[in-house]
N, C-alpha and C positions, 0 to 999 in steps of 0.2 A: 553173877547172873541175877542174885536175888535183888539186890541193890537196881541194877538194869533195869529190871521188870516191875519193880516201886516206881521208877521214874518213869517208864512209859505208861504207867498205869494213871501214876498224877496229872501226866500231859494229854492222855487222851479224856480224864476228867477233866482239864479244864475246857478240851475242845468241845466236849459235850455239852459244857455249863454253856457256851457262850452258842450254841442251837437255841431256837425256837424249842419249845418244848411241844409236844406231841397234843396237848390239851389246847393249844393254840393256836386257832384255824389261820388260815393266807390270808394277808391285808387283802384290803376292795382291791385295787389293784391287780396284785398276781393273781385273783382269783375269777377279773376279768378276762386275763390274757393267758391263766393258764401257764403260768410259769411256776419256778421252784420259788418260793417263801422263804427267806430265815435271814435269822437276825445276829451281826456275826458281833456286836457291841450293844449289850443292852446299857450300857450308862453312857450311852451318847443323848443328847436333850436337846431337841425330841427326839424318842424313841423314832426308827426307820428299819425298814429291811433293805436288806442289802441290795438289795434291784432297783426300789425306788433313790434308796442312799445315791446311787450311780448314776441315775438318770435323772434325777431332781423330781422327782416324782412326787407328790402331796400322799402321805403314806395314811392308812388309815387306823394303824399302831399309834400314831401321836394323838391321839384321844382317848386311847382305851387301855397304854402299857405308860406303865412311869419307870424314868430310869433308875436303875438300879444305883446303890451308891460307890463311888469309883474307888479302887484299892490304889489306886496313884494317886500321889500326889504333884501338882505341878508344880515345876521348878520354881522356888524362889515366891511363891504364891501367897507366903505368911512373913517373908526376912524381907522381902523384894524394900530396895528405899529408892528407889527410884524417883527423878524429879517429875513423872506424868504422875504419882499417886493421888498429889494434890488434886487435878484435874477430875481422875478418873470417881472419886468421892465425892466431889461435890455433883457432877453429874449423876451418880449414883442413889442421892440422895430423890429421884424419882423414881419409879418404874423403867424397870430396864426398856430397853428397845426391841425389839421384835429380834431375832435370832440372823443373824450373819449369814444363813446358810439358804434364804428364800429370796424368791423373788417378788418384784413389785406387787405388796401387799394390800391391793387397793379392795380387797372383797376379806371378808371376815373368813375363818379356816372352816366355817361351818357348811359353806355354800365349795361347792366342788364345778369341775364342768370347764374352767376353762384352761385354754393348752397353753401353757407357759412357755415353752419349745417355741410356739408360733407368736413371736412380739406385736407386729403388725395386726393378726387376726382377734388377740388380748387387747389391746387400745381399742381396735372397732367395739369388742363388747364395750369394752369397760365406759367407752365417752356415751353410749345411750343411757347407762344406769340411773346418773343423777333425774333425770328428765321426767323419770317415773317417779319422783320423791318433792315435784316445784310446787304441787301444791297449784298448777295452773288452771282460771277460773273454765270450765269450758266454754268452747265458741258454741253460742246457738244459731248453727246454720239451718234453711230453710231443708224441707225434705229433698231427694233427688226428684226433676221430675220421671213421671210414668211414660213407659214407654224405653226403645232400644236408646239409648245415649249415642250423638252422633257428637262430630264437632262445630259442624254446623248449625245443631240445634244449641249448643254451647256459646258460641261466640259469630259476630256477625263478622261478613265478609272482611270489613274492614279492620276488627280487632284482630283479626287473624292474621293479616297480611303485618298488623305491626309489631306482631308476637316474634311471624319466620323472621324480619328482618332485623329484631333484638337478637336473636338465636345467631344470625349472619353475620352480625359486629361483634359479641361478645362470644359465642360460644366456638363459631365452626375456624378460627385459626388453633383451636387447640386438635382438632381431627388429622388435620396438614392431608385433608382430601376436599374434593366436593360432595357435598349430599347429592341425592338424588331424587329428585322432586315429579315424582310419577303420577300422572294426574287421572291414573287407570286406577287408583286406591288411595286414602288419605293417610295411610299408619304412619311415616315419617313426618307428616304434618303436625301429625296429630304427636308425636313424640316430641317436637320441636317447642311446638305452641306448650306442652306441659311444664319443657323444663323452662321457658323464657318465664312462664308466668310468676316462677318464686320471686321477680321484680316489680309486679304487679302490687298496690297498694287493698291490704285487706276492708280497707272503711268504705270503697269506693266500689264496692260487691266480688273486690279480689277473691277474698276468701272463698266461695263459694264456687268461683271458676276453676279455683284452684282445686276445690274437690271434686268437682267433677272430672276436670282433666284427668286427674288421678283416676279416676274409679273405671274411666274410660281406655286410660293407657293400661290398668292393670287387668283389663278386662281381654284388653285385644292380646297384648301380648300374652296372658295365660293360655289363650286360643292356641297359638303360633308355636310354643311349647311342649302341650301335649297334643298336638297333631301340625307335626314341621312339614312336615314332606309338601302339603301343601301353597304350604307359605315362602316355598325357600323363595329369597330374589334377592337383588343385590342392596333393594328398599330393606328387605325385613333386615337383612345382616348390620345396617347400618345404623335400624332403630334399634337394637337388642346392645350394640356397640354404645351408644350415646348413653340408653339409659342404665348402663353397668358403669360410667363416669361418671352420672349426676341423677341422684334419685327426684324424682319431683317433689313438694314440697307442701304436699296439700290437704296430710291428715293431722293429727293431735301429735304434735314435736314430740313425743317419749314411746312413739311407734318405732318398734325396732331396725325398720327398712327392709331392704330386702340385699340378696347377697349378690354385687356385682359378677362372682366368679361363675355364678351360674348359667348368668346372663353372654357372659361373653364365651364360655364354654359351645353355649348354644348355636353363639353368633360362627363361632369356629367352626364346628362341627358342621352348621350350612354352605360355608365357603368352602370346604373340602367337598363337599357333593356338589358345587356349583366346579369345580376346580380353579377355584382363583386362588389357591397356593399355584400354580402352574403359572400365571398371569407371566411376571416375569420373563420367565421360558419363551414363552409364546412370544412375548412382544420383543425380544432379544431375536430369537431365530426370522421372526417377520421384519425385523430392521434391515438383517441382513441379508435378505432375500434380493435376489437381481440385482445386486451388484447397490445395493440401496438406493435404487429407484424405486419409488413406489407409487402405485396409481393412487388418484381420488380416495377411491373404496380404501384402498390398503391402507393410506393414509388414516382415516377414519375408525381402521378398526384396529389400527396402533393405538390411537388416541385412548380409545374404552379400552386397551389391555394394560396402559400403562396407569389409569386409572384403578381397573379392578387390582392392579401391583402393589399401588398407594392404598388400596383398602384392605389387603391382605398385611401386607406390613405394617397397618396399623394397629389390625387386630393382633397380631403377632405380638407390638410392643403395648397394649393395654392389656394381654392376657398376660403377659412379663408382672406388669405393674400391679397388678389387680395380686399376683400370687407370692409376690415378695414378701418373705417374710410372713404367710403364710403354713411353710410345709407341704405345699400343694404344688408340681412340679407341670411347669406350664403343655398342654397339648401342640401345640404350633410351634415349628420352627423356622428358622430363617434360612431361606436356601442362599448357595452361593452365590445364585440369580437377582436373587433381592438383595446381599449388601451391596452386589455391584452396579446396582442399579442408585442404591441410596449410598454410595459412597463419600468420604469429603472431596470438594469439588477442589482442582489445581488452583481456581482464581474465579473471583467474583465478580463477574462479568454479566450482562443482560440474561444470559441464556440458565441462569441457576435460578431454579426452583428453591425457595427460601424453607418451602416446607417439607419436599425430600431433605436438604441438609438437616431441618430437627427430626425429622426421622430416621435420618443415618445415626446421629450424634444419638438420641432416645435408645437406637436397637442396640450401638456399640456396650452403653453403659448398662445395661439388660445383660447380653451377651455374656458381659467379663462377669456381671454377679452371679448367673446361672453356674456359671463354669468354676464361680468360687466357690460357692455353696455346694459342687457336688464333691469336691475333692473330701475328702473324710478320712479322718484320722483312724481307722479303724482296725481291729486288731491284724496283726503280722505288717503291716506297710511300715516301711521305712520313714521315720520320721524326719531325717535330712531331704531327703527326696517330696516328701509330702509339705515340707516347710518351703524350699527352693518353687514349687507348685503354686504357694498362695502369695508367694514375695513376688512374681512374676505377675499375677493377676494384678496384683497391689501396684505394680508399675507401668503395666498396659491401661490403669483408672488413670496414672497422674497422664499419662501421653492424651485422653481421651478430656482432662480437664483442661490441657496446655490450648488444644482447637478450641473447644469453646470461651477459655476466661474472656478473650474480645470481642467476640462477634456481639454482647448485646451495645457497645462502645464505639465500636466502629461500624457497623450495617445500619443501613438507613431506614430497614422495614425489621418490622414485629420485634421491636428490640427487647418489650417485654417475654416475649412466647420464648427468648433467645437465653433470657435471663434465670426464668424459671427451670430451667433444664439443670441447674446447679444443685435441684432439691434433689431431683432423679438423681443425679451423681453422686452429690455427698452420702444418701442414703444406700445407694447400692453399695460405695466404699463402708459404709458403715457395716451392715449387713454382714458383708465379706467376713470381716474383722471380729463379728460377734459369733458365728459360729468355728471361725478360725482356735476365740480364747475357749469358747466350749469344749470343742475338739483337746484342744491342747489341755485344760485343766482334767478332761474325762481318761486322757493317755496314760496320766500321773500317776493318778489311782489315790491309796490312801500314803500319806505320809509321817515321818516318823517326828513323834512331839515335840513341838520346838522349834520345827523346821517350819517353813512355808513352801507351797506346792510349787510358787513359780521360780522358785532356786534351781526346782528340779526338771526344769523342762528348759533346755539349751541345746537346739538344732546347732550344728557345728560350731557349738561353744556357744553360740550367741543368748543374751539377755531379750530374746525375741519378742515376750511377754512384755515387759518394758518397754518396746518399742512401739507393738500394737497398742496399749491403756495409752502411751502421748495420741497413738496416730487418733486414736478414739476418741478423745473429748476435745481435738484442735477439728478434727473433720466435723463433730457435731454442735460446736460452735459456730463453724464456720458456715455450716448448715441455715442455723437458725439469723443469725447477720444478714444473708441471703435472704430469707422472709422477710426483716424488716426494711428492705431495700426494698420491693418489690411494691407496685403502684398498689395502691388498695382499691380503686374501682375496678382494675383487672383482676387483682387475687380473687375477689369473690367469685368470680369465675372459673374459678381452676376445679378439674375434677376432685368430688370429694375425698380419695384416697390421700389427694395432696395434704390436706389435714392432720390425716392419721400420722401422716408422716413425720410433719412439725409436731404431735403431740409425743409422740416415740423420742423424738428426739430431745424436746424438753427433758422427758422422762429420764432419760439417759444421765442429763447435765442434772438432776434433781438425786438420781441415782448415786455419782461419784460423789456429789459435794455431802451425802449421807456417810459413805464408806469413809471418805476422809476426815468428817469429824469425828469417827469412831474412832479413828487413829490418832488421835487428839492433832490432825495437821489442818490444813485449809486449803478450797483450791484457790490459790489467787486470781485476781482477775476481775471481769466487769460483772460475771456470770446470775448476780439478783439483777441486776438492771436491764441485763438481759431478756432475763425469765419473766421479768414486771412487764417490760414494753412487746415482749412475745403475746400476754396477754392480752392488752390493751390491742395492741393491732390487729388481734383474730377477732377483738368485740366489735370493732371496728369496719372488717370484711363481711362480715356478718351480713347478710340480706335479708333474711325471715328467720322465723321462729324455728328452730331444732334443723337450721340449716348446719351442715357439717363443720362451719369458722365458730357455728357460736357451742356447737358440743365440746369443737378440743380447747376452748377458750375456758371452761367450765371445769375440764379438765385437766389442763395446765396449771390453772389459778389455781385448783384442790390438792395438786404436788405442792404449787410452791407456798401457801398457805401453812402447810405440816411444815417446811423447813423451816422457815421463820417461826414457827410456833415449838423450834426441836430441846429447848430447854423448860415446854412448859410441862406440865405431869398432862400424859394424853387424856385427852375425853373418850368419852362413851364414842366409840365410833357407831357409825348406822351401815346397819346390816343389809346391804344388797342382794337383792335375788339374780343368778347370774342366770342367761340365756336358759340354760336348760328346766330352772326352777319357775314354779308357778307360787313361790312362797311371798307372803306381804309381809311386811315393816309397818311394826307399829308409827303412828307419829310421833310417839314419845320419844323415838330415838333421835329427832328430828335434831341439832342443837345449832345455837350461833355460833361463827369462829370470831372470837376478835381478833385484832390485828395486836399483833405484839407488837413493842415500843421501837423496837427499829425496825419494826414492817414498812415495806417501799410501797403502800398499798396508795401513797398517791398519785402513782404511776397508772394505776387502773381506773381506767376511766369506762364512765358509763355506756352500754348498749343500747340501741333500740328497742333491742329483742333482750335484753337480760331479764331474767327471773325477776328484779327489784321493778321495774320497769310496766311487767305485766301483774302486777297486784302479789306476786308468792313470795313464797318466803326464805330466808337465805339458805343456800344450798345444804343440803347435813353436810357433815365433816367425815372426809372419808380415812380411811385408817390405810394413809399415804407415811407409814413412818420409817417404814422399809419398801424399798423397789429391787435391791440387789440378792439373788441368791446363786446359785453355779451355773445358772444358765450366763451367766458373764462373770465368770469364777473368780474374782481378784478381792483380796482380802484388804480389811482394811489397813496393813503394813504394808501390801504393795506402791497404794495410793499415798502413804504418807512419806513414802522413799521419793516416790514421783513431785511432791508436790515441797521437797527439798530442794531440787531444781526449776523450779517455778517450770513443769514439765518439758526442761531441755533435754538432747538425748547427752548422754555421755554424762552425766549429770556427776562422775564418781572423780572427771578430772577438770577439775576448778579454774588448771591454768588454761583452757581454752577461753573463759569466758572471764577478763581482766574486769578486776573492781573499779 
């Protein structure tokens, strides 16, 4: 007994030791939310509590606690003779790399504030930062004049008319509505004439129109905002809808913008008091009234309900897009009125509307992501059952990619508009797939030394994880291939989410090829040449200054800049202030990146609008040397098992694929 009670007395000493101790207040964190604190490993590096450990959470112990030194030793750590030693020493012979266990580490650990959880919402910050560090000379525009700002007083009749009809060719086939041109009020005019004008030439008194526009749109619609009620109409929903796709363009490029989700929240929130969620409904039960006969009038007020259908369903699928990837779960839903109205049509014949079909083809691919993202792994659910859940999602994206891969090949109209739908898709599958591997690495939990986490996650035996990291970087490839296909006087057109989208996705392919040189493997492939000409074609879309092609272009370039530079000893990176901070950077942190000796940097080609271009100076270097941490949990042995198979699946049986 006495022996007994030595041994539990040693063991609840050590459970004790590996507590927080009592003199040790709750990271920032638990002490925001209010939760329990402690720390169940203090020689982990960095120091974490156990809550943020689990949630990937930026702990605020990694500044202020050092880890303790570990009573284990690892395996083989000092005899190991293994033939990567070589490798791993000569690399070593610089400053280690930012730690395995974060993610995209594009802001220094000092600045806090952004949600890592939300990828899409993290690019949006992160592509405005640079823009506050160019060093741009400013424009001296004239003062506004005195008096209300009209648009009239802005531009004459006829600039105006050539503004709507820029807005008519380039803008409104991406709506797959018609605007509504109400000559009782000028605010869609005036929304329209804003966003056409970022093609407007600044030397020729562009600049000037352009700020005005601006100052004029953000004046009206703040109106319309905090007092809706009297605004609602089918004009306001449509201008709040445009400009949540495309901010205008007509203050100092390193202005943070404003937040599309808001805007289109708003625009929703009107359309449900106007009830054009109903639209549908109505125009379904009035078709088949009387036997579908229908008079004149009837006629007529089909036409505006299947309208107001087309506008409800569009807001539906821009408040999708706008929240992907996010963390922000869209208020609008698709009734079953609406996909039957936007369904794929048997056959292409005179009577199809080219723009309900990318509106069917837009909601389906929305639809599947929403419904992927809600499944969650979370505690007591059955992980066969929750796996058979996302594999099915994952099969209803390929049936929804099989309809669109021809129509931009074989349809004789908008083969562009047709084309671009592949960005929507790849990135919903993408999406899917990303909180699929989070789920799944967060199920694991901690694992025993030695081992690795995705050994330990096998839904009905399967190497599931394996199969997600191929379907992952063959979909985000495939993605970006897609942008470079795509006409460039129309890309510059695409809402600016589109952007974020190709920056995330770079991100992704800059991410793996990091984790797999950890592993001392590589990913094969075209994937620099890729990431060089993704560049070069977003500087190239580019229309104005701090327009959304030339921030992710800035930011793309600064991922893949750090990769080609990943043998050199890093630089002083510069310190960004994130959203939440009101903190400045010195200039001194300012530095030039040179181009390493196998940099593809001849692939980048100059901008109109680039920083070199307008008198400033080359972008700082931002401290892009890690992007992967558990929010896409795969280690770098995963990726170098993966990239054994030049990422085929089965990759363990060799006689499938003959030498």
């Amino acid at each position: 007994m006495k022996r007994s009670r030595e041994k539990d007395d040693s063991a609840s000493t050590v459970r004790r030791g590996t507590k927080k101790t009592k003199s040790i207040s709750s990271c920032a964190s638990c002490r925001k939310h209010k939760t329990r604190c402690e720390i169940l490993d203090p020689s982990n590096n960095p120091v974490r509590c156990h809550r943020c450990q689990v949630l990937a959470l930026q702990c605020s112990y990694e500044e202020t606690i050092l880890p303790t030194p570990s009573t284990s030793k690892l395996p083989g750590s000092i005899t190991s003779s293994s033939p990567k030693s070589s490798t791993v020493s000569a690399v070593g012979n610089y400053p280690p790399l930012p730690p395995t266990d974060r993610l995209w580490s594009f802001v220094s650990d000092e600045h806090k504030g952004i949600d890592w959880m939300a990828p899409m919402l993290a690019i949006q910050h992160l592509s405005r930062l640079p823009f506050a560090h160019l060093n741009i000379p400013p424009q001296s525009l004239p003062p506004l004049p005195s008096g209300e700002l009209t648009l009239h007083r802005i531009l004459s009749q006829e600039r105006i008319r050539y503004l709507l009809d820029l807005f008519d060719e380039r803008y409104t086939p991406w709506l797959n509505f018609k605007p509504t041109r109400n000559t009782s009020g000028p605010l869609l005019d005036t929304v329209c004439c804003a966003v056409a004008s970022r093609h407007l030439d600044n030397v020729s008194g562009g600049a000037q129109i352009k700020m005005q526009l601006q100052k004029l749109t953000e004046d009206s619609i703040a109106k319309m905002i905090f007092n809706p009620r009297p605004s609602e109409s089918v004009e306001a929903i449509q201008a709040l809808l445009i400009l949540s796709l495309w901010a205008p363009l007509g203050g100092p490029p390193e202005n943070e913008g404003r937040d599309g989700r808001l805007l289109i929240a708003s625009a929703v929130s009107m359309a449900m008091n106007l009830r054009l969620n109903q639209a549908s409904l109505k125009a379904t039960a009035l078709s088949k009234s009387n036997g579908g006969r229908l008079s004149l009038e009837d006629t007529e007020a089909l036409e505006e309900m299947l309208e107001n259908a087309r506008l409800w369903i569009a807001l539906t699928n821009t408040e999708s897009m706008l929240c992907l990837g996010t963390g922000r779960v869209p208020l609008s839903r698709r009734s079953p009125e609406d996909l039957q109205f936007i369904e794929f049509p048997a056959s292409f014949d005179d009577s199809v509307d080219y723009g309900d079909v990318r509106l069917g083809l837009t909601a389906q691919s929305f639809d599947l992501l929403e419904e992927g993202v809600s499944h969650r792994l979370s505690v007591g659910v059955d992980v066969d059952s929750w796996y058979d859940k996302i594999m099915i999602v994952l099969e209803k994206m390929k049936r929804v990619k099989r309809l669109l891969t021809p129509l931009p090949y074989v349809l004789e109209h908008d083969q562009f508009y047709f084309h671009v739908l592949h960005i929507y898709q790849g990135m919903s599958r993408l999406l899917v797939i990303y909180h699929a591997l989070w789920d799944a690495r967060v199920s694991v939990g901690q694992v025993p030394l030695g081992e690795t986490w995705h050994h330990c996650f096998k839904p009905h035996g399967v190497e599931a994880v394996g199969e997600w990291g191929r379907d992952m970087i063959q979909t985000t490839e495939a993605l970006l291939v897609e942008v470079l296909a795509a006409d460039i006087r129309l890309l510059s057109t695409a809402p600016d989410n589109v952007f974020t989208m190709i920056s995330l996705a770079a991100g992704y392919v800059v991410a793996v090829k990091f984790l797999m040189f950890r592993g001392n493997s590589a990913l094969v492939g075209a994937s620099d040449l890729l990431l060089a000409k993704i560049v070069t074609h977003l500087n190239n879309v580019a229309c104005a200054p701090g327009h959304a092609a030339q921030r992710a272009a800035f930011l793309v370039k600064g991922m893949f800049a750090k990769w080609e530079d990943r043998a050199k000893p890093p630089a002083i990176a510069a310190s960004y202030p994130t959203p939440t901070s009101d903190r400045q950077v010195d200039n001194s942190t300012v530095v030039t990146n040179e181009s390493s000796p196998n940099s593809n940097s001849e692939f980048f080609e100059q901008s109109a609008f680039s920083a070199q271009a307008q008198g400033a100076v080359d972008m700082p270097e931002l401290d892009f040397s890690m992007f992967m941490d558990s929010t896409i949990p795969i280690d770098p042995e995963f990726w170098s098992n993966l990239a054994q198979s030049q990422l085929l699946p089965d990759y363990g049986d060799s006689s499938r694929y003959p030498t």
